[in-house]
C-alpha positions in Angstrom: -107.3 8.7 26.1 -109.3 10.6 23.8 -107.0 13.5 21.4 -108.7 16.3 20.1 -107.7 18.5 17.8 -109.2 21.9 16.2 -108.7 23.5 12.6 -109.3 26.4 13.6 -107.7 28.0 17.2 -110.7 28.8 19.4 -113.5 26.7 18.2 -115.8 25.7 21.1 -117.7 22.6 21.4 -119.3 20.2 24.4 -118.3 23.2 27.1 -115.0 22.8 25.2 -112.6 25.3 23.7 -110.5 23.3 21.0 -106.9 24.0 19.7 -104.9 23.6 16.4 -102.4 21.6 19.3 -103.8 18.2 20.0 -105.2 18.1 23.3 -105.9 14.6 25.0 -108.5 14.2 27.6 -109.1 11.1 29.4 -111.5 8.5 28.5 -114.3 9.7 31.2 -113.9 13.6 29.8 -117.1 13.6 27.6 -120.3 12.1 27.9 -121.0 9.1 25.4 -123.4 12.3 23.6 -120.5 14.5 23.8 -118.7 12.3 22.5 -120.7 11.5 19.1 -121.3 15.2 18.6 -117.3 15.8 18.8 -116.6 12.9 16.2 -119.3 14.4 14.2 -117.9 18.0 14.2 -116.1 18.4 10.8 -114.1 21.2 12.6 -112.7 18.4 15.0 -110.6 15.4 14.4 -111.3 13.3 17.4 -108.8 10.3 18.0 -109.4 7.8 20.5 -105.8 6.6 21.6 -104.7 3.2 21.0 -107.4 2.5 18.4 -106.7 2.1 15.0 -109.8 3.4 12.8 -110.6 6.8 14.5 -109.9 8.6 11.5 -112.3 6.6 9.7 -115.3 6.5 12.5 -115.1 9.9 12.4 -115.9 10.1 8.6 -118.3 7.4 9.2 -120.4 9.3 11.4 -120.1 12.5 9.3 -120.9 10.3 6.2 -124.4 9.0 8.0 -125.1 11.9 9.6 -125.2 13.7 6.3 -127.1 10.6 4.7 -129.8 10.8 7.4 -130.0 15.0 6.3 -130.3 13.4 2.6 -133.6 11.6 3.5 -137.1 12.7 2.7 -139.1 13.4 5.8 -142.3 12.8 3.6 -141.4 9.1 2.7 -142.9 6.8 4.5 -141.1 3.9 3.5 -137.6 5.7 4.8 -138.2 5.5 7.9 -139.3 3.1 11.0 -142.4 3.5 13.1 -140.9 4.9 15.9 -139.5 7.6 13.8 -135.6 6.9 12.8 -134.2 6.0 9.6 -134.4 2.5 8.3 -130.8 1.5 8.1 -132.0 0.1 4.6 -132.3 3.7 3.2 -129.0 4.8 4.7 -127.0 1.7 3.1 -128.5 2.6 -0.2 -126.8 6.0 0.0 -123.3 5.7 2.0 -123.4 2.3 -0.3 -122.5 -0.7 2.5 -123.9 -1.9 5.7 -125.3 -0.1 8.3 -125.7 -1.2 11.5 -128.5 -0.2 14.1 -125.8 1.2 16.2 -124.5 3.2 13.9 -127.7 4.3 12.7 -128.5 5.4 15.9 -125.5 7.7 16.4 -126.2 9.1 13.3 -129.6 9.8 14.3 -128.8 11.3 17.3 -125.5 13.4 16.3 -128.7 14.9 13.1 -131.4 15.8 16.1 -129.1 17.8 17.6 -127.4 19.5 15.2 -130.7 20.4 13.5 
């Protein structure tokens, strides 16, 4: 189960309108995209039910989404050949390891929020 809840009464997001009330949605409710652009909402807090660190994979993913905003589009030696962020760069500014998963998300969740 997946709880979502709103700070603000109203707010709309993935065909959704969210509520200061936690609403839970099953698993299947939102697309894997949906999903990463929910947790990436800073309007949201998404909780997945049963698991432990939600509150902190959501900050994650706000935290790398904003250190993939942070990055210079001119540098070169940010980013890969195929046109993502080296998860080098992003470690040196969220300060830890970044996976290429996580990267990914991040990427993602930034493209369509631009």
């Amino acid at each position: 189960m997946i709880r979502i809840t709103s700070k603000r009464d109203g707010f709309w997001r993935a065909g959704v309108q969210h509520s200061s009330t936690p609403r839970e949605y099953p698993d299947d409710a939102f697309t894997d995209r949906e999903l990463a652009l929910l947790r990436a909402e800073p309007m949201l807090t998404v909780e997945r039910i049963g698991e432990a660190r939600t509150g902190e994979d959501n900050d994650r993913v706000q935290a790398l989404v904003r250190a993939v905003a942070a990055l210079d589009p001119e540098d070169k030696a940010l980013w890969t050949g195929s046109g993502t962020p080296r998860t080098e760069a992003l470690e040196k500014i969220v300060g830890g390891r970044v996976t290429a998963e996580e990267r990914d998300l991040a990427w993602q969740v930034f493209r369509e929020n631009d």
